[in-house]
N, C-alpha and C positions, 0 to 999 in steps of 0.2 A: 482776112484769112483767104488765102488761094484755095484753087477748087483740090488738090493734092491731100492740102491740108483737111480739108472738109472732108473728104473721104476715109480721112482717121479719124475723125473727132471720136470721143468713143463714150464722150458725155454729155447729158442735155441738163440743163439746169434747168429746175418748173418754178414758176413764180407764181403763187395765187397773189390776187390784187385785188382789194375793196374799198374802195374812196383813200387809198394809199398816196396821192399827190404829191404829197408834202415828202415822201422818202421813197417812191419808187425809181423815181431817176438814178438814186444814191445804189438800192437794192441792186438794177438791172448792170450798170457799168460796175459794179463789183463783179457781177460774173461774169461780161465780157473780156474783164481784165486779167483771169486766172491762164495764171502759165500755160495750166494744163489746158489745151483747144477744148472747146464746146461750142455749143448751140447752149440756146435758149428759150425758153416757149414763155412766154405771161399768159394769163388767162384771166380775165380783168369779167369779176363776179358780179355786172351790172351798177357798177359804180355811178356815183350821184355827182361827184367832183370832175376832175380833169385829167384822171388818170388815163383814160385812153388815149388822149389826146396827149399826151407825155410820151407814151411809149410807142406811138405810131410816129411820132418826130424822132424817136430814137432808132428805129425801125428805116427810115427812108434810106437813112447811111451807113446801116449794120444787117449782112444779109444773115448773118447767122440769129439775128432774135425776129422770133415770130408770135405775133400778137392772136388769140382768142377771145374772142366777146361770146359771153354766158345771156344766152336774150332774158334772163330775170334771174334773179337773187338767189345761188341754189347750198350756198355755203364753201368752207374750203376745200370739201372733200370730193367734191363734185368737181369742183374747179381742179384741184390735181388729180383726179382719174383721167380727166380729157387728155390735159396736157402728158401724161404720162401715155396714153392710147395713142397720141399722135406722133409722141417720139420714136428716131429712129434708130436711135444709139443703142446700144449692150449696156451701160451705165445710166440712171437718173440720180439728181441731188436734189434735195427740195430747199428752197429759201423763200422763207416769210417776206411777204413785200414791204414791211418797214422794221428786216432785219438787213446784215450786211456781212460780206466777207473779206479775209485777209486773202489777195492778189494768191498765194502759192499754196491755196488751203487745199482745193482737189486734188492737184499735183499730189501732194504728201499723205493725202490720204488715197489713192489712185493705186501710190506704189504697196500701200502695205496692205490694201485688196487684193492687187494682182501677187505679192510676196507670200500671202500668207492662204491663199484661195478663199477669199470670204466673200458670203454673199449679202453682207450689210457690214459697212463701217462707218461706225461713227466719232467724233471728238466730240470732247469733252467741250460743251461751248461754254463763250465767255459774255457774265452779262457783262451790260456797259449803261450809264444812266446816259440820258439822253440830253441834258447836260449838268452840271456845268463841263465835267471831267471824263470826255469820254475819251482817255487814253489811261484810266484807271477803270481795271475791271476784276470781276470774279470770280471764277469756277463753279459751274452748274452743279459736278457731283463730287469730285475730289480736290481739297487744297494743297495735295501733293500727285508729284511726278508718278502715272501708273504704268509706264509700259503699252502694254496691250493687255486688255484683260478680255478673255474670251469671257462671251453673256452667252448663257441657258436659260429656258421657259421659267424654270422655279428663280434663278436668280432675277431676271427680267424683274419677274412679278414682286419679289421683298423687294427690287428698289426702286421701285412704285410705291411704296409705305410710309408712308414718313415717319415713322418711331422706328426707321429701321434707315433713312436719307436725312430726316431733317425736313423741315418745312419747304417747298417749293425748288425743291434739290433731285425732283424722281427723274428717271430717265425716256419719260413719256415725251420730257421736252426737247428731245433731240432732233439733231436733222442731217440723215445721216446718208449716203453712198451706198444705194441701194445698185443689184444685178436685175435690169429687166425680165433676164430671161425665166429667173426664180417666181417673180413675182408672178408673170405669165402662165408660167408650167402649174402652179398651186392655185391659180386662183385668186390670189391674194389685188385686194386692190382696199380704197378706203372707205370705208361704211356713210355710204353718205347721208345717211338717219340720224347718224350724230354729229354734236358742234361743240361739244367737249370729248377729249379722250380718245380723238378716234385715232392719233398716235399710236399711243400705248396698245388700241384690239390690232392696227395694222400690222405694230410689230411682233408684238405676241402669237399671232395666226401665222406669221411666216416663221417664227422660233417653234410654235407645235408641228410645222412642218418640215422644221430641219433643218433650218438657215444657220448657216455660218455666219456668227454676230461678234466682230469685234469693236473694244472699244479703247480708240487712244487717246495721249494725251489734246490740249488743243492746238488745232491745225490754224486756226482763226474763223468760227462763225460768231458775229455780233449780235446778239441777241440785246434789243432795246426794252429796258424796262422803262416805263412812262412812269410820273407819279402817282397814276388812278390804276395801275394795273394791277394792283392787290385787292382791289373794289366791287370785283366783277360778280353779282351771283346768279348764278344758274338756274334753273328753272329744277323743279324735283321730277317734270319727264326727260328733262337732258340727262340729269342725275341716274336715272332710273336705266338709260341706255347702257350705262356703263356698267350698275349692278345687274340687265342681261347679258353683257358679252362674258361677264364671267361665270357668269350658270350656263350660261353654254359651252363654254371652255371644260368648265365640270364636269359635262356631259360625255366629255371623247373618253373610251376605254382604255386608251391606250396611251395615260396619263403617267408617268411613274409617281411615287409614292410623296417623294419631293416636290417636285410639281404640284400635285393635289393640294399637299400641304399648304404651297405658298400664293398658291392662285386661290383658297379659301380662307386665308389671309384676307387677302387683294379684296375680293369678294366681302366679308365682314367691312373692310373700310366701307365700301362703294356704297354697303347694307346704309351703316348710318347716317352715310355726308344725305344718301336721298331719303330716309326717314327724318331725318331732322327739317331736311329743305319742305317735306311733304307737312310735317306737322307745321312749321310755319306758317306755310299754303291756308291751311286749315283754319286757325286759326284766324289772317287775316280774313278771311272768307268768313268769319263769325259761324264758321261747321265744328260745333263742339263734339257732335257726333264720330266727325271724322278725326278729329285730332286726338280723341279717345284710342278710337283702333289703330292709331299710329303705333301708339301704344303697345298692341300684338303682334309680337315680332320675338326672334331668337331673345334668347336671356341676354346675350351679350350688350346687343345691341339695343335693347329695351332699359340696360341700365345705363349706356352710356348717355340715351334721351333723358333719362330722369334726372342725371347729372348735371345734364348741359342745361336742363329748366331748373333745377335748384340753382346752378350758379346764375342765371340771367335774373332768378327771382332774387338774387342778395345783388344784385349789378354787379356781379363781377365779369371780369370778359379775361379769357387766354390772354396771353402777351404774345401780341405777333412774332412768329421764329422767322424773319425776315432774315433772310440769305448775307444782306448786306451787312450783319449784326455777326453772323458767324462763322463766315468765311473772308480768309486774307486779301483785302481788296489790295492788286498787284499791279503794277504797271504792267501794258500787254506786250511790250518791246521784248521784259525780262520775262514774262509766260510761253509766249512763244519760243523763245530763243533756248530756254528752259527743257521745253516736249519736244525739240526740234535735234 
């Protein structure tokens, strides 16, 4: 890129990186390849592997990517506040360091930011298995063509639900085309207290403060599901982050009616995924004590415990609502070409 060029860039792409070796090279030349000019930052979260050593090779002969080293392990959120503080562009895009994008994805998502004045845009991302078939994929929230759907705080928050998305379908998982200058003016940056969900508080806090949130079809970000990535469980204080940011969110008066509603929704999920995680805790811990007053808690959510201990007590288990079971796996040639 000439220095002309660089002078418009008007997007930084942030990479958080944690022992990513094996797919940051993949990650980083996806975003130097998008039409639309950018910079690049990586922020490599004290990694144990070879990732720094990957991107500082990449780095020698690309002035536009710049490498961060985190001097100890501070999580993602830490790592994209930096790189988001150091950028100089009007525009930031976040990408997972062992996710990947389609060459014209900013571009198209670029123009109907600047078309429409929004100050977050996101697409619809497409998973993709990591292999054997990764040019067969599947839509994160809709298996059909949406337009553009403008998102509000109450909407945000029901499709975050999954009896209202589907299993592993919420829109926490996006990664979207944010306005620096938004995020700057509010305040808004990512809670680096948490290591689940801090999506969904980032985006919700710039939605209670008025952000223009749209969402279209996909533009191409590849999102890699591994086959252990449904395995992951949380700790019931990670858990428990997420049931605070929404009794804070409760907290503002100046909530409308809708909103209140669906963010105490939101709130009831987050109640039980950390009272079930905590009675577990308890449990394994041989604290019958504590696993009792797990126990005392809303009606709601005190019955849906004693449910999920009845069913564990017959062995039965849920049937995983795996995405890949309920949504049309598409060739991405015909998705894209499709929302395009």
């Amino acid at each position: 890129m000439d220095s002309k060029a660089a002078e418009l860039t008007e997007i930084t792409v942030i990479i958080p990186c944690y022992n990513s070796a094996a797919t940051i090279e993949t990650a980083v030349k996806s975003a130097l390849v998008q039409s639309e000019p950018v910079k690049v930052i990586v922020v490599d979260d004290a990694s144990k592997d070879d990732s720094v050593e990957i991107v500082q090779r990449l780095a020698e002969s690309e002035p536009r990517l710049s490498l961060l080293v985190q001097p100890h392990n501070q999580g993602p959120s830490a790592a994209r506040n930096r790189a988001i503080a150091h950028a100089e562009t009007p525009w930031v895009a976040i990408l997972d360091g062992d996710d990947h994008m389609h060459p014209d994805r900013l571009r198209r998502m670029f123009q109907v930011a600047k078309a429409e004045n929004l100050d977050i845009v996101a697409d619809d991302l497409i998973r993709v298995d990591a292999e054997p078939n990764p040019e067969i994929g599947t839509r994160l929230w809709s298996d059909n063509p949406i337009g553009l759907v403008r998102i509000d705080a109450a909407r945000f928050a029901r499709e975050n639900i999954d009896r209202y998305t589907g299993s592993r379908r919420e829109l926490g998982y996006l990664k979207p085309l944010m306005r620096k200058e938004f995020l700057s003016r509010h305040d808004v940056s990512y809670n680096e207290g948490m290591r689940l969900a801090e999506d969904y508080d980032l985006y919700m806090r710039a939605l209670l403060f008025g952000a223009r949130f749209g969402l279209i079809d996909p533009c191409g970000y590849y999102s890699i599901d591994y086959p252990n990535s449904l395995s992951k469980e949380y700790a019931s204080a990670d858990l428990r982050q997420v049931l605070d940011r929404d009794i804070e969110f409760l907290r503002q008066p100046t909530l409308s009616r809708d909103e209140r509603k669906a963010i105490g929704e939101h709130k009831t999920l987050a109640h039980k995924h950390w009272a079930w995680m905590q009675l577990i805790e308890m449990v394994r811990n041989r604290n019958l004590t504590g696993a009792v007053r797990t126990l005392v808690a809303p009606p709601d959510v005190a019955a849906a415990l004693i449910l999920r201990i009845c069913r564990h007590a017959m062995g039965l288990e849920p049937v995983p609502h795996s995405v890949g079971n309920t949504a049309k796996r598409l060739r991405i040639e015909a998705m894209l070409s499709a929302s395009g």
